[in-house]
C-alpha positions, 0 to 999 in steps of 0.5 A, spaced: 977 680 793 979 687 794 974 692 795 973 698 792 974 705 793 968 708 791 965 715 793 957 716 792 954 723 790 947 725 792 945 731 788 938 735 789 934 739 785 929 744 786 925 741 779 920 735 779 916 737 773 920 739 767 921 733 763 926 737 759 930 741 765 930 734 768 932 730 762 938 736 761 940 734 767 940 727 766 943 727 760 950 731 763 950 726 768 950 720 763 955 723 759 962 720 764 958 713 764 961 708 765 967 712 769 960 715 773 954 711 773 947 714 775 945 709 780 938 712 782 933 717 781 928 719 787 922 724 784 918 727 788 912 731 786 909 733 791 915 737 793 917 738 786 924 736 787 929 730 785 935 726 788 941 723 783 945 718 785 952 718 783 958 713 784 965 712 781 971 709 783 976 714 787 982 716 783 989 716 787 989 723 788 981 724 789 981 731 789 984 732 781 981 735 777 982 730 773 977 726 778 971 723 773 966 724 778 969 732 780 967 733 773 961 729 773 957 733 778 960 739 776 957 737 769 951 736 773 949 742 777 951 747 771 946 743 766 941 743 772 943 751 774 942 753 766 936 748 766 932 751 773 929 757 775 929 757 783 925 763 781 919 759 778 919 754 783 914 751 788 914 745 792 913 743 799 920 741 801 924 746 803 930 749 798 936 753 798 938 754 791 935 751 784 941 746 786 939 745 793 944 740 795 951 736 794 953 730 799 959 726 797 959 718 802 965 714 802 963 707 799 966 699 800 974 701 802 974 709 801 975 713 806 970 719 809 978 723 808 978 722 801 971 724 800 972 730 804 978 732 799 973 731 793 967 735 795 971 742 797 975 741 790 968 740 787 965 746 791 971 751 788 969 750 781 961 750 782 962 757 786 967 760 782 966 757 774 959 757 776 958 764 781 953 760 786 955 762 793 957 755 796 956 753 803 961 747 806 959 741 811 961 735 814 968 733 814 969 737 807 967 743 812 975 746 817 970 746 823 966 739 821 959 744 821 953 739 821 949 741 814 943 742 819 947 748 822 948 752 816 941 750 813 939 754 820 943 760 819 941 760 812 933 760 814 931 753 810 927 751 816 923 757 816 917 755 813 910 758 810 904 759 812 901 755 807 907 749 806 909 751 799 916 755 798 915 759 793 920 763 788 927 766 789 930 766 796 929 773 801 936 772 802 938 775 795 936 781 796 940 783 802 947 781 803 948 772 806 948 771 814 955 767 813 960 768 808 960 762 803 966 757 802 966 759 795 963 763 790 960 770 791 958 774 797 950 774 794 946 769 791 942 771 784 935 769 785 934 763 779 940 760 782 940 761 789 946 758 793 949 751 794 951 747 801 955 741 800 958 736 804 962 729 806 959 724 811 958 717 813 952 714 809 946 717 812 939 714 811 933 718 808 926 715 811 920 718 811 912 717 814 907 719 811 901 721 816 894 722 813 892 729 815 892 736 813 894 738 819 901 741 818 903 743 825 901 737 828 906 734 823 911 738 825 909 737 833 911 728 831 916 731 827 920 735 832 918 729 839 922 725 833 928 728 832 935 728 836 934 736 837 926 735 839 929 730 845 927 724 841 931 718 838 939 720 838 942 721 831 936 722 827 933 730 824 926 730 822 921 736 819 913 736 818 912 736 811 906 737 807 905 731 801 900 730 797 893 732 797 891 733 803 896 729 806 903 730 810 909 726 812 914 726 817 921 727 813 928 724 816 935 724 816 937 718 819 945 721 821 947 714 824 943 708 820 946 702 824 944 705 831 937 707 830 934 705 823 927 706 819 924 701 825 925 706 831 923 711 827 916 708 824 914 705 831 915 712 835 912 715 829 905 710 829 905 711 837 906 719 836 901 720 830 896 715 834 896 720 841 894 725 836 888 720 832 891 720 825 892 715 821 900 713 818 903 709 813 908 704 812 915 710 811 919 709 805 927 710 803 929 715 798 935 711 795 937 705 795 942 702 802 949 703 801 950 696 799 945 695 794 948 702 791 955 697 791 952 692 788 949 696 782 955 700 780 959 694 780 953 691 775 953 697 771 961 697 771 961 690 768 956 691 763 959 697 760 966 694 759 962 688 756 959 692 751 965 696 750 
């Protein structure tokens, strides 16, 4: 049998609380169902940010604008840009706009090519219909920049006293670091800017530890990640969660060498060092093969019903 070529999108939004901004954004979403499925939704109130998953098969010519999904992620940030002011936003996760970001994967036959040529053509639409300066990584980007390069640039790891971002980006009152990719030279202050992107899949794994003390999370954080001189392929930041709690959130950039297990245990040894307590992580999403497996099942079920 076959295997498809699929691309899957994953879309942030600096929003977890506004039932009717998020149910407009859904809605969009839903709107190229059966040709796009929304496979997944992660709310995090803590951070006050969501994360959609969005599948679709490939078309031949992958960055048409014909392609459904290049139209159903159109659809969804600028349902997400009228719903969402990064002005009123608070949360405990770092963000950059009211879109926040765009990683496009290749699923089951695709290739991480044929996903590239996708997201640059999803970013032109989104800078110039939408006028949000649009940031490229990855394989989408001509020098291959890590998303972690740009986000450094635009100062997304900088982080507040109190662990909260609060409101529009100091970056809207002055001109941007780098020049976008697309879109305008200045961000407005409700919609911030955008950074999109192409990769192989990447794993979002977080730990939770049972402290208040943020810096000593960040300290586990940082002894965990790749840049810090921990586990090769992994990104990690210390973040406040919850009431009186804080975790260890992680990209894990190349799942199939160091995966979720390394990533608990060093955390457990680090936070025990430290004499805090920590709990079982979680993922974000579901695996690449299960998200396969649910598209294809919602596919089916849509076609019976048609």
């Amino acid at each position: 049998m076959l295997r498809p070529m699929l691309a899957c999108c994953k879309l942030y939004v600096s929003e977890g609380r506004n039932a009717a901004a998020l149910r407009a954004v859904e809605q969009a979403a839903r709107r190229h169902h059966p040709a796009v499925v929304l496979v997944n939704k992660f709310v995090d109130d803590a951070y006050n940010r969501v994360g959609y998953t969005l599948v679709s098969r490939l078309t031949l010519d992958a960055a048409s604008p014909a392609s459904p999904l290049r139209h159903a992620v159109f659809g969804v940030v600028g349902a997400a840009l009228e719903a969402i002011d990064l002005g009123a936003h608070a949360g405990a996760h770092p963000r950059l706009g009211a879109v926040d970001h765009v990683c496009f994967h290749p699923l089951a036959a695709a290739s991480l090519r044929d996903v590239a040529t996708l997201a640059a053509g999803v970013a032109t639409d989104i800078g110039h219909e939408l006028q949000v300066p649009t940031f490229l990584y990855g394989a989408a980007h001509r020098e291959g920049r890590t998303l972690a390069a740009i986000r450094r640039q635009l100062g997304y790891f900088t982080s507040p006293r109190d662990a909260q971002w609060r409101g529009p980006l100091p970056l809207h009152k002055t001109t941007l670091p780098v020049a976008p990719d697309a879109g305008p030279d200045a961000p407005s202050p409700s919609k911030g800017v955008l950074v999109l992107g192409a990769t192989a899949w990447v794993d979002n794994y977080n730990v939770p530890v049972r402290t208040a003390d943020v810096d000593a999370v960040r300290r586990i954080a940082r002894s965990v990640s790749e840049r810090g001189g921990g586990l090769r392929s992994v990104q990690a930041m210390g973040l406040a969660h919850g009431d009186g709690g804080a975790e260890v959130a992680c990209n894990l950039l190349d799942p199939g060498s160091v995966g979720a297990g390394e990533v608990q245990d060093m955390v457990e040894r680090l936070a025990r060092e430290g004499g805090f307590e920590v709990g079982e992580g979680y993922f974000t999403d579901f695996s690449q093969e299960k998200i396969v497996e649910l598209y294809l099942e919602k596919s089916v079920q849509a076609e019976s019903c048609s």
